[in-house]
Every structure is written in C-alpha cells, then in structure tokens.
C-alpha positions in Angstrom: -74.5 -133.5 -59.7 -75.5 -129.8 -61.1 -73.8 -128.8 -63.9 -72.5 -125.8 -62.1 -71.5 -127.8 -59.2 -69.7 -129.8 -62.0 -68.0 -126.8 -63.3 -67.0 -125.5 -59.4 -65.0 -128.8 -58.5 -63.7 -129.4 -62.0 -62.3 -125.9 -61.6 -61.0 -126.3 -58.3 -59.4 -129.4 -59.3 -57.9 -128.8 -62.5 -56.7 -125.7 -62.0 -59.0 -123.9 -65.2 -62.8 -124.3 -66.0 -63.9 -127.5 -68.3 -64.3 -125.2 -71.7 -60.9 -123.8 -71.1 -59.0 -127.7 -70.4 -61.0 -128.9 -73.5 -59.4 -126.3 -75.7 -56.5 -127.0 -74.6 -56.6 -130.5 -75.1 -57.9 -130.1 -78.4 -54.6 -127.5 -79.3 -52.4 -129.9 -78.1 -54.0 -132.6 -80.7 -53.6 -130.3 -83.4 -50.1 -129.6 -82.9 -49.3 -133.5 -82.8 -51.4 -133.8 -86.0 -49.1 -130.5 -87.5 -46.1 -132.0 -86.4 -46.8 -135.7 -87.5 -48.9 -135.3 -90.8 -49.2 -133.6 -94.0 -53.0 -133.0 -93.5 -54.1 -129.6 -94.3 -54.8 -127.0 -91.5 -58.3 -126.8 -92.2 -58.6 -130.9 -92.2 -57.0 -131.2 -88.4 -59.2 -128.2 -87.2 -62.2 -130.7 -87.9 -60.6 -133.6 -87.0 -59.7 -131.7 -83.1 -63.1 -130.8 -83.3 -63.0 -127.0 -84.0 -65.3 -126.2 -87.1 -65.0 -122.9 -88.0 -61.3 -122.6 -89.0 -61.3 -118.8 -89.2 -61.7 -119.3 -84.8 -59.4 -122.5 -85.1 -56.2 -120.1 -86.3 -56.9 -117.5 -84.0 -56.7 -119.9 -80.8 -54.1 -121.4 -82.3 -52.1 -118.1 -82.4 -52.6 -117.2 -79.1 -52.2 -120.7 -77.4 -48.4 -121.2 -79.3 -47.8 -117.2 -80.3 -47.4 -118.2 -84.1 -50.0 -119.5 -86.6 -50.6 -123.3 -87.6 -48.5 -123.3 -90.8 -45.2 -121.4 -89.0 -45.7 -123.9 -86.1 -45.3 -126.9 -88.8 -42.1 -125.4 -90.4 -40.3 -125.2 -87.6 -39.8 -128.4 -87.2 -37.7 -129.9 -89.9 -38.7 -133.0 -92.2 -36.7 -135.4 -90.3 -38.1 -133.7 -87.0 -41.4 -134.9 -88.0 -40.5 -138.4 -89.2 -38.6 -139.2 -86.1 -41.8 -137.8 -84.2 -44.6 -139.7 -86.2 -43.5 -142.9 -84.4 -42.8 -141.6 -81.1 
C-alpha cells in the first residue's frame, strides 16, 4: 500500500485527509487535558504532541474560536471536578 493510496482511501473514508483527523484528534486531547487539569498550556501542547506552542494556540483558536486559557475558564471549578472522573 502507497502512501498516497493510503492518503486517497483514508480520505474517502474518513471524510478529511490523515494530517487533518490527527489534528483534530490531538485538539480534542488538549481540551480534555484543559478541562480536567491544572497543567499549563504549554505543558499539554507537548503532551498532544504539538511542539511549537506559538502553532499550538493558533490551531487551538481556530478549531474552538477562543484561545486555550478562555476555553479553560469557561467551565467552572466544579465543571472540571465533576469532569476529571467522567
């Protein structure tokens, strides 16, 4: 199996190209990290596998529509008890 056949039926499968699913598989980690932990932005960039946190924030704002650190106070204190165990 190519690599670009690889890409083709991943594509026609999934609905979006592998590079585009794995971001948002990764934004989707981060924002369970945000709303579960106290870690610092920069720490669950890494840890979702994004290094350069400058790039990290600015997918982040365009995948939600508002930065890391808004998207983890919206949620209140208790929100994000009750949702570290769920």
């Amino acid at each position: 199996l190519s690599l670009s056949h690889f890409v083709h039926l991943f594509t026609k499968t999934a609905g979006v190209s592998p590079k585009r699913w794995l971001s948002v598989q990764r934004l989707k980690a981060a924002q369970a990290l945000l709303f579960s932990t106290t870690l610092p932005v920069e720490d669950i960039a890494q840890r979702v596998g994004i290094r350069d946190v400058g790039y990290f924030y600015r997918i982040f704002k365009q995948y939600c529509g508002i930065t890391p650190g808004e998207y983890r106070n919206a949620a209140s204190p208790e929100d994000r008890t009750a949702g570290a165990g769920a």
